[in-house]
C-alpha positions in Angstrom: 33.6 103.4 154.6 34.4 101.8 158.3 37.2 103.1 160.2 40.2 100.9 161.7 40.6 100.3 165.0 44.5 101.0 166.2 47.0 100.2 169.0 49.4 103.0 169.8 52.4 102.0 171.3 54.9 103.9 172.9 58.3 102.8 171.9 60.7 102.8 175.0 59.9 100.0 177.7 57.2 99.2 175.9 58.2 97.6 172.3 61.9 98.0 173.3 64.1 97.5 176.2 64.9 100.4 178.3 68.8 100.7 178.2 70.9 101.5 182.2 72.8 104.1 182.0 74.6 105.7 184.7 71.8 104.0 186.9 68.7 105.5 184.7 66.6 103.9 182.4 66.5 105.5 179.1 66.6 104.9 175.0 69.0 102.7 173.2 71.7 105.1 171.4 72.8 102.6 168.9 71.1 100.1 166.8 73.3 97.7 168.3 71.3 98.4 171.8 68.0 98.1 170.8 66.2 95.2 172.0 62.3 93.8 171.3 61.0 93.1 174.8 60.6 89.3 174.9 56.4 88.6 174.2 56.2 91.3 172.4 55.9 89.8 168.5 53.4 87.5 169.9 51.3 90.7 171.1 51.7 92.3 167.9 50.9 88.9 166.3 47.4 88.8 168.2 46.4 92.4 167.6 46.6 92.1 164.3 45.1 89.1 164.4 41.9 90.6 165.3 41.6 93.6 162.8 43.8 96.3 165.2 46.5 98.2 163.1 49.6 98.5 165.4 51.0 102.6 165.0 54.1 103.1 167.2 54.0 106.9 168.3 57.0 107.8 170.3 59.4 111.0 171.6 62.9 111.1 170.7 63.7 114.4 171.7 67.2 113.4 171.7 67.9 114.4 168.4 66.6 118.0 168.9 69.0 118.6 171.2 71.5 117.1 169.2 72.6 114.3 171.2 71.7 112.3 168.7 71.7 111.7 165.2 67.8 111.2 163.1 69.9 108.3 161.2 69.7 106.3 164.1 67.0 106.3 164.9 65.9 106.1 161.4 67.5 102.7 161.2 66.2 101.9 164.8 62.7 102.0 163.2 63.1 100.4 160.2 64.0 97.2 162.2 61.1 97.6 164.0 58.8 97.6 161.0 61.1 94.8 159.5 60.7 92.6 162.0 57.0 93.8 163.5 53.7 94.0 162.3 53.9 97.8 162.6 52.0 99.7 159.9 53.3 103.4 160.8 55.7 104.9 163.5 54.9 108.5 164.1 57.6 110.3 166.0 58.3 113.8 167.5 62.2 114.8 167.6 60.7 118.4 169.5 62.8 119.0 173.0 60.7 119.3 176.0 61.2 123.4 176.1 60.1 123.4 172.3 56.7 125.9 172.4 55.4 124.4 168.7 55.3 120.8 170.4 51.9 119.8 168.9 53.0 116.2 168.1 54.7 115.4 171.2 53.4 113.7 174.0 51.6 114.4 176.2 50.0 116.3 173.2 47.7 114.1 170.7 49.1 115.3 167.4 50.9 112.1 166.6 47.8 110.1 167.3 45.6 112.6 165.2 48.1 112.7 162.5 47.8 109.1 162.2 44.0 108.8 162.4 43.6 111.2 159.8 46.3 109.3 157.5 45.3 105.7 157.9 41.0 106.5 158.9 41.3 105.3 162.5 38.3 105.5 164.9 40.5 106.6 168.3 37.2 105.7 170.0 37.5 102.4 169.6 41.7 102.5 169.9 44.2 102.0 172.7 47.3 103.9 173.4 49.5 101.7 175.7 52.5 103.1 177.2 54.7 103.0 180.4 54.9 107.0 181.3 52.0 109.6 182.3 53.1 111.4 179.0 51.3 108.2 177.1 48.1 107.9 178.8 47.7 111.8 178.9 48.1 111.7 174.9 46.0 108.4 174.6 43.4 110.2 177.0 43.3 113.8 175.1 43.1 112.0 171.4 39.7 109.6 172.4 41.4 106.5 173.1 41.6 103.9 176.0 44.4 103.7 177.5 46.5 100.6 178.9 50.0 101.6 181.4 52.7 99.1 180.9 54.4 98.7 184.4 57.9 99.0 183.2 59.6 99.2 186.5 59.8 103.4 185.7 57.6 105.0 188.8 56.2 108.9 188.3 53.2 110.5 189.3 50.0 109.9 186.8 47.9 112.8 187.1 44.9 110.6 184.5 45.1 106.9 185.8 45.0 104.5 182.7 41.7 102.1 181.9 44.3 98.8 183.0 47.4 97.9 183.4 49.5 95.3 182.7 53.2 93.6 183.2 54.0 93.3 179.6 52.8 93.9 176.1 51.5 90.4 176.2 49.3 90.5 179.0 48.2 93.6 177.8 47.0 91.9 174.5 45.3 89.6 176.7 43.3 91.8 178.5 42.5 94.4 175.6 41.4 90.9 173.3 39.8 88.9 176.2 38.6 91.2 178.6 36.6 88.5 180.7 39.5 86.2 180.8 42.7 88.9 181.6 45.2 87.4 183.7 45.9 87.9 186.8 47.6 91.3 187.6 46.2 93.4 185.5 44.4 96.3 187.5 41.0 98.2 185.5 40.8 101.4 186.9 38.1 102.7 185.2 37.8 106.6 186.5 40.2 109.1 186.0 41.8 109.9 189.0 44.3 112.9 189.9 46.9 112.1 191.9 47.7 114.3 194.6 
């Protein structure tokens, strides 16, 4: 038996809209604020297109702490999956401080999880994200890895394979390598930042 090919997406500026508060971009809280990025059916659109099984894999540790309640989000994803391609949303509700965090990012264990479940090859997978937590977890499980520049800057101590604008261009360049637009870098070593 073959093994699927996937694209993990992170979930915040990535998939979604980030949402301003106080000045700092962070998750919707309500239903009512979550909002698909504009291109980003289309992107879904062409990755499935071409064999790719689209897993969302995100952290919402807001709901450990108890700032939040696992119904929302609950209903956040089922919108998602109602309205996207996506096959499976993996997600870890652990706080940052939590010392069993084997499922959240930067950890692999929600990419793992899903290989195991759904008989992904994570060789031949992506993990595209906007934060050093995503490309650290893409890098650790096997995948490539592709940094959405979401306007969020912070220190990436792994440098992703490219980056791109949007989910779009991303599906571009991951589809058509030869032909990616431009503004998406390659940057094909790992480099520590200092």
């Amino acid at each position: 038996m073959s093994l699927s090919r996937a694209i993990f997406l992170d979930r915040d500026g990535v998939v979604n809209r980030l949402v301003d508060r106080a000045g700092k971009p962070v998750s919707p809280r309500t239903l009512a604020e979550l909002e698909i990025v504009p291109g980003v059916r289309r992107a879904c659109s062409l990755f499935t297109m071409e064999g790719y099984l689209l897993v969302v894999a995100t952290n919402q540790p807001d709901v450990g702490r108890g700032l939040m309640d696992r119904s929302i989000v609950d209903s956040m994803h089922a919108e998602l999956t109602r309205t996207l391609p996506i096959r499976r949303i993996e997600v870890s509700f652990d706080p940052e401080d939590s010392p069993a965090a084997r499922r959240r990012k930067p950890a692999p264990g929600m990419l793992l999880d899903s290989a195991v479940s759904l008989g992904i090859d994570l060789s031949q997978s992506w993990m595209i994200g906007d934060s050093w937590r995503d490309i650290e977890c893409g890098r650790r499980a096997g995948c490539k890895t592709l940094r959405i520049r979401s306007g969020v800057e912070q220190p990436f101590r792994i440098h992703p394979d490219l980056e791109a604008e949007t989910l779009q261009e991303a599906a571009e360049a991951i589809l058509h390598p030869r032909h990616h637009p431009a503004g998406i870098k390659r940057s094909w070593q790992p480099v520590l930042s200092k």
